[in-house]
C-alpha positions in Angstrom: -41.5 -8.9 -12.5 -39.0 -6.3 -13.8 -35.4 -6.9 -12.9 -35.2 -3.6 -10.3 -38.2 -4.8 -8.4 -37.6 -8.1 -6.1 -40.6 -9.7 -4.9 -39.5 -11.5 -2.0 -37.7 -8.6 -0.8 -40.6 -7.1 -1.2 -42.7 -9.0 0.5 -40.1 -9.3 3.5 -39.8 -6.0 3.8 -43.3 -5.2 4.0 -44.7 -8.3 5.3 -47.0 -8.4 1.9 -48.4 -11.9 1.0 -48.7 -10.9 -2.8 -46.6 -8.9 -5.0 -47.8 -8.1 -8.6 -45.6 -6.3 -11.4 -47.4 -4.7 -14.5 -46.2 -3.2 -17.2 -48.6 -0.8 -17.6 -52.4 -0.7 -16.3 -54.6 2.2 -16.1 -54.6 2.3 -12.1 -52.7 0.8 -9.9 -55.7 1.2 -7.2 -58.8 0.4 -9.3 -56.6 -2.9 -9.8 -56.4 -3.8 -6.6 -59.8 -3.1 -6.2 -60.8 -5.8 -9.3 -58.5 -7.8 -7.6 -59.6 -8.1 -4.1 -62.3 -10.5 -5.1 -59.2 -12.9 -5.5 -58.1 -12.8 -1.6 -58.7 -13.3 1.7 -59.7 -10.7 3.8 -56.5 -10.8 5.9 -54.4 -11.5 3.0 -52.5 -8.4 1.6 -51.5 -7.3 -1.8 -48.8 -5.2 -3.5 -49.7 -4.0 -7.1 -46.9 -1.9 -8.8 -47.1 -0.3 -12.3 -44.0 0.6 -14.6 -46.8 3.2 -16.5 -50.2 4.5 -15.5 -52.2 5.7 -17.8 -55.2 7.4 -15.7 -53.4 7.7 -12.5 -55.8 9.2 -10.1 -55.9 11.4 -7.0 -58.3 12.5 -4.7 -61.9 13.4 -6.2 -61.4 14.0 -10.0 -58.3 14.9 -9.9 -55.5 13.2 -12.1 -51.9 12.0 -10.9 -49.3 12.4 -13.5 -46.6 9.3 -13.7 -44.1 10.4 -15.5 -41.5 7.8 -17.4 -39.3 6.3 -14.1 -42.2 7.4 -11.8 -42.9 4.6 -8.9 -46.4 3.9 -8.4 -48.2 1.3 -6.4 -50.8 0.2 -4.1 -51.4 -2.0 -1.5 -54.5 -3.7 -0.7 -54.6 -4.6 3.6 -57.3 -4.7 6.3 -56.2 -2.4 9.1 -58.2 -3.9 11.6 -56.1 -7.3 10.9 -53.4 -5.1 11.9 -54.9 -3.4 15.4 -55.6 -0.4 14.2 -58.7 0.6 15.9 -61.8 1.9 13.2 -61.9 5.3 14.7 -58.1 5.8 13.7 -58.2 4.6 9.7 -58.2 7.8 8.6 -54.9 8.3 10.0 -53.7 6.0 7.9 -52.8 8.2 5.1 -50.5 10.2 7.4 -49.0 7.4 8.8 -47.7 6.5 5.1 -47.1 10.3 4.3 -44.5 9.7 7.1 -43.0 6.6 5.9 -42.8 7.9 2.7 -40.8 11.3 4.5 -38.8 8.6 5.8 -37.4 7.3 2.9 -37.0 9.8 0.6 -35.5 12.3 3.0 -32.0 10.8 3.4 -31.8 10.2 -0.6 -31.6 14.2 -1.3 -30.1 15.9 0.7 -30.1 18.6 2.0 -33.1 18.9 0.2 -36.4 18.0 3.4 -39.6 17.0 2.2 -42.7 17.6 4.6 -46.5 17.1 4.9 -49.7 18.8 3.3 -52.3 17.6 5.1 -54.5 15.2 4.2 -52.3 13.1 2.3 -49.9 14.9 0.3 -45.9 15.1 0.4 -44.0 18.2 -0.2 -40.6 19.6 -0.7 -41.1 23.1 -0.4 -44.2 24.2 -2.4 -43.7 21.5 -5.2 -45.7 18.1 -5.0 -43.3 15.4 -4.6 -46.0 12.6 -4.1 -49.5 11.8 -3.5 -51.0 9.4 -1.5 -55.0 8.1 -2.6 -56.6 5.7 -0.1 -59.9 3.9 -1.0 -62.4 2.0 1.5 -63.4 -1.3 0.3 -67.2 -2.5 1.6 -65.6 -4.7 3.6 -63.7 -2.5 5.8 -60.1 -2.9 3.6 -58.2 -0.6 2.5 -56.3 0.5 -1.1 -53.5 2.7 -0.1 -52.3 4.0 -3.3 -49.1 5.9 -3.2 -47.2 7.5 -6.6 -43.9 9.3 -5.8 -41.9 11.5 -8.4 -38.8 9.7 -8.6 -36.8 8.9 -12.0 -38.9 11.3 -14.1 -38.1 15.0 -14.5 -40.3 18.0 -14.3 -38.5 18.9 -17.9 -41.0 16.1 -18.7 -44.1 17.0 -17.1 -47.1 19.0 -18.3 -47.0 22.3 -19.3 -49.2 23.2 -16.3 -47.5 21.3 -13.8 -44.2 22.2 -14.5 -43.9 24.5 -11.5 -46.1 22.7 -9.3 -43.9 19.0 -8.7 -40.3 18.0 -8.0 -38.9 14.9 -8.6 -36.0 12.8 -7.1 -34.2 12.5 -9.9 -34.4 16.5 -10.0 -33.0 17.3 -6.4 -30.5 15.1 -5.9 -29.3 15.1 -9.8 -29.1 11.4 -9.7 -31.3 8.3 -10.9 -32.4 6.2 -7.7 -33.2 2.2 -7.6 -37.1 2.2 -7.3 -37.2 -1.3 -5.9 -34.7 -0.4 -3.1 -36.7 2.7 -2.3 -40.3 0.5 -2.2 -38.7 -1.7 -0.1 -37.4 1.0 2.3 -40.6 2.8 2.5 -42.7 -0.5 3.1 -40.5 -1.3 5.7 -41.3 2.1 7.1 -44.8 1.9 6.6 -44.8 -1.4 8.5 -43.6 0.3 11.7 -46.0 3.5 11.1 -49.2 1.5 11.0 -48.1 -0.2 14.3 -47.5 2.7 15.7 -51.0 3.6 14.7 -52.1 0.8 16.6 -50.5 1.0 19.5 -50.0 4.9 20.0 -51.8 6.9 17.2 -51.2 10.3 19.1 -47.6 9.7 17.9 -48.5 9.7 14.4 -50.5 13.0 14.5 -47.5 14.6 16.5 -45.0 13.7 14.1 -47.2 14.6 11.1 -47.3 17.9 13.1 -43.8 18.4 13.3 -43.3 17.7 9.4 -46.2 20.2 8.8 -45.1 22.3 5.7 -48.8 24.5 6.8 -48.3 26.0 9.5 -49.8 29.5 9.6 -50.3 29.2 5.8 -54.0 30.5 4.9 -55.6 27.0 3.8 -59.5 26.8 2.7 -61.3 23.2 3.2 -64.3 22.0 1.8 -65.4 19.4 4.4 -68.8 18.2 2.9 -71.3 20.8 2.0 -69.5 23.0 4.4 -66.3 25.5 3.4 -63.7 26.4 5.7 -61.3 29.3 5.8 -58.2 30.3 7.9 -54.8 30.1 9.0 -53.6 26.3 9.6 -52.3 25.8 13.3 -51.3 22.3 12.8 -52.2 19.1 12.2 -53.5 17.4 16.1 -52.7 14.2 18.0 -55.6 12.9 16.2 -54.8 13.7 13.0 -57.7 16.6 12.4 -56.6 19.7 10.7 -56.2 22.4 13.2 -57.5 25.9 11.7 -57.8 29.2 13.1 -61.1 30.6 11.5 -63.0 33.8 12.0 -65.2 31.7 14.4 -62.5 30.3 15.9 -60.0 27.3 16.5 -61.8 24.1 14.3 -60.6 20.5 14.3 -61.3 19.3 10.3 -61.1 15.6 10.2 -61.8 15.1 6.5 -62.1 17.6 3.5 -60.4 18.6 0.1 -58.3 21.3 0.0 -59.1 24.2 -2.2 -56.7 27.1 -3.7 -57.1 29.9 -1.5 -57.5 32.3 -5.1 -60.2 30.4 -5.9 -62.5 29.2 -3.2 
């Protein structure tokens, strides 16, 4: 385990039963997923990587981690934890807010906000990504890389004006380990709030919002959607105003409005 990274704070701070450290692996989620095999069903597991060398996000999409990046997943059973089946899919906005949560207060006056499904902003540059993967078995891999110690001076040509990084906004270097531990601890409370009152977590994903009123175009299966985003609801559906009127959008991939 690397010096900056604690394991058993950690663990506390997340209630996690195992922490793993790596060097480098190709993904941090499709080691978890190897890994599962290895563990009880309500036994949970942290995997962090120092380099990933094909991160991924949603579909085919890659997710650059830059040198000083912070990536990891964690492998969990919701339903050990209460949450009801019909509100998993919140979990990825449950985590976008813990995430908010602890990276807000590190750069400011710089805000960061949500792009729904599972994205977090600071203004219209990615700051991190969040990739969540459904075992057979009903657990989840919640996979979360956030732009921290690496630069945008360091990023690919065609990202460069597409990210931010920590280390960027607030012109400092930031302890990863501290911040991990931070945001599990916040992402403990989120998914119990999940559990108990989900409605919160799709009002205060609302709130944070960076959509609203921004023309947003959704593939949601075979089917394409296009209009102006209202909001994000108590249950954590995508609110759109279309030509056909107000739709509720549960799950989808966001397209670029210029080219759907």
């Amino acid at each position: 385990m690397a010096a900056e990274f604690d394991p058993e704070l950690l663990r506390a701070a997340g209630q996690v039963d195992h922490v793993e450290y790596h060097p480098t692996l190709t993904s941090t989620n499709d080691y978890a997923r190897d890994a599962s095999a290895r563990y009880g069903r309500h036994e949970s597991l942290l995997v962090i990587a120092a380099e990933q060398t094909a991160g991924r996000g949603r579909g085919s999409n890659r997710w650059w981690t830059g040198s000083g990046s912070l990536s990891f997943s964690l492998l969990f059973d919701p339903v050990a934890l209460g949450i009801a089946r019909q509100n998993c899919a919140m979990v990825s906005l449950a985590a976008a807010l813990a995430i908010v949560e602890a990276v807000n207060p590190r750069f400011a006056p710089f805000s960061a906000g949500i792009h729904w499904p599972n994205d977090v902003y600071v203004g219209l540059r990615k700051l991190a990504g969040i990739l969540i993967e459904v075992l057979p078995d009903g657990r989840h891999i919640l996979g979360i890389g956030i732009n921290v110690n690496n630069s945008v001076d360091d990023a690919p040509q065609e990202l460069a004006e597409l990210v931010a990084t920590m280390l960027d906004l607030a012109r400092r270097p930031f302890d990863r380990g501290e911040l991990l531990a931070d945001l599990l601890s916040h992402l403990r409370t989120r998914l119990a709030q999940l559990a108990a009152t989900p409605e919160l977590i799709g009002r205060e994903a609302n709130a944070i919002c960076l959509q609203h009123g921004r023309p947003i175009c959704v593939q949601s299966g075979s089917r394409e959607f296009r209009g102006r985003c209202y909001g994000i609801g108590a249950d954590g559906a995508l609110v759109l105003d279309t030509a056909e009127g107000r739709r509720n959008i549960y799950a989808g991939f966001l397209k670029p409005v210029d080219d759907a």
